[in-house]
C-alpha positions in Angstrom: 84.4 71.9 -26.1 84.3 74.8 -28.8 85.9 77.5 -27.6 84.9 81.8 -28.6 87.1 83.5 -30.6 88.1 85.3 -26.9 89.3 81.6 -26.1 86.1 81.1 -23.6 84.6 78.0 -23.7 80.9 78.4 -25.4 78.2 77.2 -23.7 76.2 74.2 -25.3 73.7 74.8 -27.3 69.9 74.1 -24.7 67.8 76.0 -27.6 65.1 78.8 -26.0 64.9 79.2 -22.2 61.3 78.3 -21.3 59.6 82.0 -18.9 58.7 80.2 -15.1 55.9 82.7 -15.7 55.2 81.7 -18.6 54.8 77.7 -17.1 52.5 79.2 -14.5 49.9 81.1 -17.2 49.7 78.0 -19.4 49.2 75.7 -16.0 46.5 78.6 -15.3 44.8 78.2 -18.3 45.1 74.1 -18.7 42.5 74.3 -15.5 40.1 77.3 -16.3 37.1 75.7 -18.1 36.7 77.4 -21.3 32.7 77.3 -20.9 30.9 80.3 -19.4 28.5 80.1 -16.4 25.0 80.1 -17.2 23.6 83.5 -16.8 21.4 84.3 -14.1 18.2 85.9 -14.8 17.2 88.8 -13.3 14.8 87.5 -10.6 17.7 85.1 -9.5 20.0 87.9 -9.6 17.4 90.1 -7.0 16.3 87.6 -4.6 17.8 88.1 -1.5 18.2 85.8 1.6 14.9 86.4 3.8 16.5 87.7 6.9 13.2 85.8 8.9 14.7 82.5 8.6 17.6 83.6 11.2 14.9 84.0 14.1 13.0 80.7 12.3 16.2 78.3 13.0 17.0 79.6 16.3 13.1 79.1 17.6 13.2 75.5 16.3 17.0 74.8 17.8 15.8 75.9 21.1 12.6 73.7 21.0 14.0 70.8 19.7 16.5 71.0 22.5 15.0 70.3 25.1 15.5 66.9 23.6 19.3 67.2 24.3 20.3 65.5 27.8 22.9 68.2 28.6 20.2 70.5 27.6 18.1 69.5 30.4 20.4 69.0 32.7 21.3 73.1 32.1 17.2 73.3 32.2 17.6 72.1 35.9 19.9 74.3 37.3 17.9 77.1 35.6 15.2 76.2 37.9 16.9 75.7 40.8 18.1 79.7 39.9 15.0 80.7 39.7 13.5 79.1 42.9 16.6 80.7 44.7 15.6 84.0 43.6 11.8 83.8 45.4 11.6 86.0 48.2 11.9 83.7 50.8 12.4 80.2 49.1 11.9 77.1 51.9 14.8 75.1 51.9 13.0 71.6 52.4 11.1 72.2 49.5 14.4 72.9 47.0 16.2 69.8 48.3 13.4 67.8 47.4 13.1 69.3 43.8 16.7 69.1 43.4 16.6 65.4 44.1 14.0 64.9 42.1 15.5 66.7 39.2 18.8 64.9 39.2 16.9 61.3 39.1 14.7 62.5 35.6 17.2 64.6 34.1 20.9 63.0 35.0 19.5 59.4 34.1 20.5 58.4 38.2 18.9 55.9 40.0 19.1 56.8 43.3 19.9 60.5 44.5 20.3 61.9 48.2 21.5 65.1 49.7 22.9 64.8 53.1 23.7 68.3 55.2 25.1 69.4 58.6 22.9 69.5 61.2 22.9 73.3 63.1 21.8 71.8 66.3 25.2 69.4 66.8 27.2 69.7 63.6 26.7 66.0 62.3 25.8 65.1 58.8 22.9 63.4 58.1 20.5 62.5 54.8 17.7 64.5 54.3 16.2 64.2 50.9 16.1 61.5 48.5 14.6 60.4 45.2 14.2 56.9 43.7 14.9 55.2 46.8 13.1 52.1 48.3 11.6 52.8 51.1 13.7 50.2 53.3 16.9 51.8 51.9 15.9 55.0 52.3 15.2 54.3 56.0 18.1 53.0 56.3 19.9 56.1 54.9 18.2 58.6 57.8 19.6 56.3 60.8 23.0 57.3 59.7 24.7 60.0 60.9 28.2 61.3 59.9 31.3 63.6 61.8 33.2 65.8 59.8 36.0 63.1 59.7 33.9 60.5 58.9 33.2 62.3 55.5 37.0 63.2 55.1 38.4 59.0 55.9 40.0 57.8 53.1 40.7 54.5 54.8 37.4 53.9 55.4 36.0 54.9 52.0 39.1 55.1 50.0 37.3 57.4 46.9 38.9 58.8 44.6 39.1 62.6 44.0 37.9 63.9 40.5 38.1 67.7 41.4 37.3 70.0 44.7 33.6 69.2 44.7 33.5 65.6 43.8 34.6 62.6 44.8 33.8 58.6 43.7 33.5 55.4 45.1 33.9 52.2 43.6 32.2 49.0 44.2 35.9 47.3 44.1 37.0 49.2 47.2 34.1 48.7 49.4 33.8 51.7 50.1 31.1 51.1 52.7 31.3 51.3 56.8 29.6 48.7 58.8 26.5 50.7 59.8 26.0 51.4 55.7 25.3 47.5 54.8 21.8 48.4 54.5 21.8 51.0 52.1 22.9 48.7 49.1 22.8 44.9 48.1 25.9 43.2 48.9 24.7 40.4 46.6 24.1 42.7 43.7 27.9 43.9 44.3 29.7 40.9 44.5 27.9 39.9 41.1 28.3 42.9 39.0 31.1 42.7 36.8 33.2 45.8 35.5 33.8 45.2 31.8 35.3 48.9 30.6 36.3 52.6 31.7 32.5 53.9 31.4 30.7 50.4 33.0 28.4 51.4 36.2 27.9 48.8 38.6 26.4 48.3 41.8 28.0 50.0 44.7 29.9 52.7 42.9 28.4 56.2 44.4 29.4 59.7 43.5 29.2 62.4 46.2 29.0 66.2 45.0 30.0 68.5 48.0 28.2 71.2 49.0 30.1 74.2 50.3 29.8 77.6 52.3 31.2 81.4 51.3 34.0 79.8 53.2 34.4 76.4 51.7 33.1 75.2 55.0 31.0 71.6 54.2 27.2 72.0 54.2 27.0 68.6 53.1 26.8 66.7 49.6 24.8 65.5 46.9 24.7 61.3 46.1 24.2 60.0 43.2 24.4 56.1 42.8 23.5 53.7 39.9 22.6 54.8 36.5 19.8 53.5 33.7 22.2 53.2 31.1 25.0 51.3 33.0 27.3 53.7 32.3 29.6 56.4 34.8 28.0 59.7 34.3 30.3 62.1 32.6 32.4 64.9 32.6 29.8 67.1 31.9 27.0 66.3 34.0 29.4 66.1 37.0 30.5 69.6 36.2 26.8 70.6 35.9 26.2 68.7 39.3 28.5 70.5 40.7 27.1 73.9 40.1 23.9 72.5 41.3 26.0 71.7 44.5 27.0 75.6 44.3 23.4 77.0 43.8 22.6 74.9 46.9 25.5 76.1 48.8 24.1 79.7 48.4 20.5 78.7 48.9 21.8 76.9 53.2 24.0 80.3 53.3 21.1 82.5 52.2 19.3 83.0 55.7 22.7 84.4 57.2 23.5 86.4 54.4 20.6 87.8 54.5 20.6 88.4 58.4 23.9 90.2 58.0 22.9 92.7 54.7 19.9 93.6 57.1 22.1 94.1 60.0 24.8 96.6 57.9 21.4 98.8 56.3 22.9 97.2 53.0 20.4 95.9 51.5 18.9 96.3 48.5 14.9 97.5 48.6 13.5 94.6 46.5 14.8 91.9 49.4 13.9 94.0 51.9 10.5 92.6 54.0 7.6 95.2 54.3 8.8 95.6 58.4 12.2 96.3 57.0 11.1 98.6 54.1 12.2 102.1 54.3 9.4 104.8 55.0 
């Protein structure tokens, strides 16, 4: 190796040390198109985004939907809201809508909404929709304890969350004085061929509950026009459903008690009870 007059060893000759930044501005300018943008005139440079076509979109989203199942399925608890909210809404009437509105909306076959009896605590069915008549009659000669609902032996479901259980047509989950209210032949020959297949016999119940997570009773839904298990959505929409008719059965007593304490508010209040 040469060596320096100082007896160092010279460094070999690499000619001129190439700038990084230099590398970076010539990379830089290999990509920046060397032709200008057209010019805009001036009209295209003054027109400005009509503001009009905000409210425009959002009018159209909303009406168009209504053609969205989960949509409608929101639509219904809206009304069951607002029928809660009527001065002194009849219960009988709001179980029948609310079966009713589960069938067209949910895609279910067959709803029913059982409850407690006051007069001696047993469950029975009391509204339905899309029922035969046979099977519905069938339904209202059955009566239930609070540990019938609760006997996982006898039923064997299988718990999705707090409010709802389901039922599948493999377990049988049926009790002798229930053969009636489904078609055994049906069952035996429907075949479970994935994860989202809905076959005859499979139920899911939606429970109903108090202020104290006492059990009013349930909501049913069985069979679907698609085939398919309903999903997680509409169960967690059926399940607020289930909560708005919790408060609707509690209602009368919360009521009774607000009058009792002088606590309530002037628009619930009856003319009798309307302060002078």
């Amino acid at each position: 190796m040469p060596r320096s007059e100082t007896g160092h060893v010279s460094p070999p000759h690499l000619g001129p040390v190439a700038s990084p930044r230099s590398d970076q501005v010539r990379a830089i300018e290999a990509r920046t198109p060397t032709t200008p943008p057209p010019r805009q005139n001036a009209g295209e440079q003054s027109k400005e985004f009509d503001h009009r076509e905000v409210a425009r979109k959002l009018r159209q989203d909303y009406t168009h939907g209504a053609r969205d199942a989960s949509i409608r399925q929101l639509d219904t608890l809206h009304l069951l809201i607002k029928y809660l909210m009527k001065a002194d809404p009849n219960l009988d009437e709001m179980l029948e809508q609310t079966a009713r509105l589960v069938y067209t909306q949910f895609n279910i076959k067959e709803v029913s909404i059982g409850l407690r009896s006051a007069s001696d605590g047993l469950y029975r069915y009391v509204a339905e929709h899309g029922m035969r008549t046979d099977i519905w009659a069938a339904h209202k000669k059955i009566t239930y304890s609070y540990d019938d609902l609760n006997d996982t032996k006898r039923y064997k479901p299988v718990t999705i969350s707090h409010h709802t259980k389901l039922y599948l047509a493999e377990d049988n989950p049926y009790g002798p004085d229930e053969v009636d209210t489904y078609s055994e032949h049906m069952m035996k020959q429907s075949k479970r061929k994935s994860a989202t297949d809905s076959i005859e016999g499979d139920y899911i119940d939606i429970f109903i509950f108090g202020p104290q997570d006492e059990t009013y009773g349930w909501i049913e839904i069985s069979g679907t026009w698609d085939g398919r298990i309903p999903d997680a959505k509409a169960i967690r929409c059926l399940e607020m459903i289930a909560s708005v008719l919790g408060i609707a059965i509690a209602r009368p007593r919360m009521m009774a008690e607000l009058a009792r304490s002088d606590k309530m508010p002037e628009p619930l209040r009856k003319p009798e009870q309307a302060k002078k």
